[in-house]
Wavefront OBJ file of the C-alpha trace (Angstrom):
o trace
v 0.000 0.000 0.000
v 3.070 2.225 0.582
v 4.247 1.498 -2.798
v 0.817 2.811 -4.327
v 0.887 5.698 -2.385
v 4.851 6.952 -3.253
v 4.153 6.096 -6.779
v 0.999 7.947 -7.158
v 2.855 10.997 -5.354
v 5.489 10.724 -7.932
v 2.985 10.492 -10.570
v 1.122 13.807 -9.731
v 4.673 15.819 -9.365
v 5.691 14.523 -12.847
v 2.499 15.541 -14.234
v 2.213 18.785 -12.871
v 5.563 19.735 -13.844
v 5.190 18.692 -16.962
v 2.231 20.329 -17.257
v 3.930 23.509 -15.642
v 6.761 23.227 -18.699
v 4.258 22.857 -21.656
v 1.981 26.008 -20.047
v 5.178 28.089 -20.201
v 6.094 27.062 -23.489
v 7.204 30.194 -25.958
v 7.048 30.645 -29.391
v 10.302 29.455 -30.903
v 11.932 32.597 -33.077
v 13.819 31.441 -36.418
v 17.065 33.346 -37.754
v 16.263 32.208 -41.410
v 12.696 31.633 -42.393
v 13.681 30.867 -45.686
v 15.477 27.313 -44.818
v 13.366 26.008 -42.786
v 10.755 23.462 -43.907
v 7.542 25.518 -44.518
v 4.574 24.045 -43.350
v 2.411 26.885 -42.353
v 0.620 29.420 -43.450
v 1.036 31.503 -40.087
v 4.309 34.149 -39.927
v 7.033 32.863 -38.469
v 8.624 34.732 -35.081
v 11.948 35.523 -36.687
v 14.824 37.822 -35.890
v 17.821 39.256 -37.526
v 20.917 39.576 -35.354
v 24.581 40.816 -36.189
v 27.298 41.998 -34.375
v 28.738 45.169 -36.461
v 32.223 46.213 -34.383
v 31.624 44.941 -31.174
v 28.043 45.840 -30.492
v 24.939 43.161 -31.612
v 21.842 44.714 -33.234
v 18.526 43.066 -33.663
v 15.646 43.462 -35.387
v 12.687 41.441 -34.075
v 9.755 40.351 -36.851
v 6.747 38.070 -37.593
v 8.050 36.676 -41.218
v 4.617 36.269 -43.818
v 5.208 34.037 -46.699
v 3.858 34.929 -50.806
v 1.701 31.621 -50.624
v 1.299 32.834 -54.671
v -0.705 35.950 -53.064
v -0.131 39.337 -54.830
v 2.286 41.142 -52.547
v 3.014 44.610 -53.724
v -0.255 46.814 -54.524
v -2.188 43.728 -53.146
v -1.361 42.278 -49.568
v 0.725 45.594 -48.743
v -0.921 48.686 -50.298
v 1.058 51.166 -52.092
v 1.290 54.700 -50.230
v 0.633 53.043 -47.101
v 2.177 52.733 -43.420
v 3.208 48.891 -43.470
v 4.654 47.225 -40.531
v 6.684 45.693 -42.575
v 6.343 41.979 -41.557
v 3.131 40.355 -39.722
v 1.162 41.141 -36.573
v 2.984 43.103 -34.321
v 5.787 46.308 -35.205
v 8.666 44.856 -36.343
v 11.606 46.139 -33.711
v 14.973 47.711 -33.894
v 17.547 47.132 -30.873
v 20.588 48.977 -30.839
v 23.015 48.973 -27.581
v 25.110 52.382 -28.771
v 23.849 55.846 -30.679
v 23.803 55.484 -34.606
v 23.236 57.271 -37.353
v 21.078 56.865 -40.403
v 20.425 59.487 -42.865
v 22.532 61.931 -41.179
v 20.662 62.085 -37.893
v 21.888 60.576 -34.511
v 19.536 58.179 -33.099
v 20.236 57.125 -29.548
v 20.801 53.434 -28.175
v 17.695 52.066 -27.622
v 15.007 49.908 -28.881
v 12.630 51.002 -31.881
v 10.131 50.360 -34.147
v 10.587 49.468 -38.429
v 8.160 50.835 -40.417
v 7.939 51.538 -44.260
v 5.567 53.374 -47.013
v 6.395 50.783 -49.829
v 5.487 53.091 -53.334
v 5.897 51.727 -57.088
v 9.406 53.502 -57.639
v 10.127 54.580 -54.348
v 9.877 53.888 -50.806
v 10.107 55.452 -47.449
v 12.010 53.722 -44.533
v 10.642 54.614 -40.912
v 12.465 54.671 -37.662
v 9.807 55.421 -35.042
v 9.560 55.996 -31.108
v 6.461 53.779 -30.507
v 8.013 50.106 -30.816
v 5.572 48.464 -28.501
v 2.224 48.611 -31.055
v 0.473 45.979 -32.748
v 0.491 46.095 -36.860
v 0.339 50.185 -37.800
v -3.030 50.839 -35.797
v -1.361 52.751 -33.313
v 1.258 54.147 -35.896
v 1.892 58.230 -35.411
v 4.411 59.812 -37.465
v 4.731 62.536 -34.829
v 6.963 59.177 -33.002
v 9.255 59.226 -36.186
v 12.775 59.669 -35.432
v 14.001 59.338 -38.975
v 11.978 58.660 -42.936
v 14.455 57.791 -45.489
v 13.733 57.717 -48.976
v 14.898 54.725 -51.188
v 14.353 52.896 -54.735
v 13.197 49.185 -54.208
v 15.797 46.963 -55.868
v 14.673 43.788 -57.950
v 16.050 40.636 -56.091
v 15.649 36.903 -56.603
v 11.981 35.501 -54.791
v 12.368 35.580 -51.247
v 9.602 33.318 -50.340
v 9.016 34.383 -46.360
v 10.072 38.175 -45.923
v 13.432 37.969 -44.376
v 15.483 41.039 -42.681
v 19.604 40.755 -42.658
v 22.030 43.503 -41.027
v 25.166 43.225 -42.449
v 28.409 45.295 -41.670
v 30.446 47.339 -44.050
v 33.391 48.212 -41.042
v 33.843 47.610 -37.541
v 31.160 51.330 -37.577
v 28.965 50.927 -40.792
v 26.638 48.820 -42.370
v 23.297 48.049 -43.985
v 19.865 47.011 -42.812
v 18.288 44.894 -45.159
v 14.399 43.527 -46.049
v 13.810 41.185 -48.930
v 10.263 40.389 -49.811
v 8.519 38.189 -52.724
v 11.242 40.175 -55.857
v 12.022 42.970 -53.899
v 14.355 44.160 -51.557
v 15.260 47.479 -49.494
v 18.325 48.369 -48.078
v 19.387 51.750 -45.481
v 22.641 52.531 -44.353
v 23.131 53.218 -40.771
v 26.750 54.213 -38.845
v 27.334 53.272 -34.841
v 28.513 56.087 -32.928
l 1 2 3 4 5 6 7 8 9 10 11 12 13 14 15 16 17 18 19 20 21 22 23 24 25 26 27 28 29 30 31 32 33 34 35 36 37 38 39 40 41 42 43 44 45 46 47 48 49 50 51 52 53 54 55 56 57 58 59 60 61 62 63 64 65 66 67 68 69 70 71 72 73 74 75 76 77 78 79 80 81 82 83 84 85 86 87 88 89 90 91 92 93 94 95 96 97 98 99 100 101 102 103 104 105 106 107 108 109 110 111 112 113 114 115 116 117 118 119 120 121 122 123 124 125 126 127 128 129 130 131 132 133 134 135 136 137 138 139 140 141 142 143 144 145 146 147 148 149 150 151 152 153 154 155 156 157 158 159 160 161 162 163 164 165 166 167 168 169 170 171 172 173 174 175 176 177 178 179 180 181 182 183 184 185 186 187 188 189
């Protein structure tokens, strides 16, 4: 009768912590959406994450996929505030001050935000990071718009960021969607 009772006690702890682990499961984030098998038709948690000099910046996105869907004029509207990924902002983490377009933007944590336009786009760097798609969106929170010309690119099935470094104090901010990608410049303080 002992034995029933000890392994019914250890039967009840294992369940409740297992239970306990799979309640505080998270959403698993992927650094490439475009290798991984694709068997959804949900946007992928993804994240972009390089180390330019000695300081890491991120950029934290939901990653959509073209699912043969009509992309640009069609899913994202032309002349339009556009998250630029899925669900909610798309954020910007930089540990240091940096620079794009000339101005100084200090260390912190921001959201990504374009107007995507036939021949030409605007690039958004805005205050108000914590916002779910653009409904909250205000330019008075911009810190920075930068104009630039979409370039053609191969298809990029699942939208897909990339930061790559120039020098140990420059580099590029990248976002390539369906045959289409976008590219700013930014310099670390």
């Amino acid at each position: 009768m002992k034995k029933f009772y000890v392994t019914a006690i250890l039967s009840a702890i294992l369940f409740l912590m297992f239970h306990s682990a799979s309640a505080q499961k998270t959403e698993a984030v992927c650094y490439n959406p475009n290798i991984i098998k694709d068997t959804t038709k949900k946007s992928i948690k993804s994240m972009a994450y390089s180390i330019v000099g000695v300081d890491s910046i991120k950029i934290n996105y939901h990653s959509p996929g073209v699912r043969k869907r009509i992309i640009w004029g069609g899913l994202v509207p032309y002349d339009e505030v556009w998250v630029t990924g899925a669900h909610d902002a798309t954020t910007l983490e930089v540990p240091k001050a940096f620079v794009v377009n000339g101005k100084e933007i200090p260390a912190g944590k921001y959201a990504f935000f374009t107007i995507p336009g036939k021949k030409e786009w605007t690039v958004i760097i805005n205050k108000n990071w914590e916002q779910h798609l653009a409904s909250e969106y205000d330019e008075k929170d911009d810190i920075v718009r930068v104009k630039v010309k979409p370039k053609k690119n191969e298809h990029t099935e699942r939208l897909q960021y990339f930061i790559e470094s120039a020098t140990d104090k420059n580099g590029k901010i990248a976002v390539a969607w369906e045959k289409l990608k976008v590219e700013i410049l930014f310099g670390l303080k």
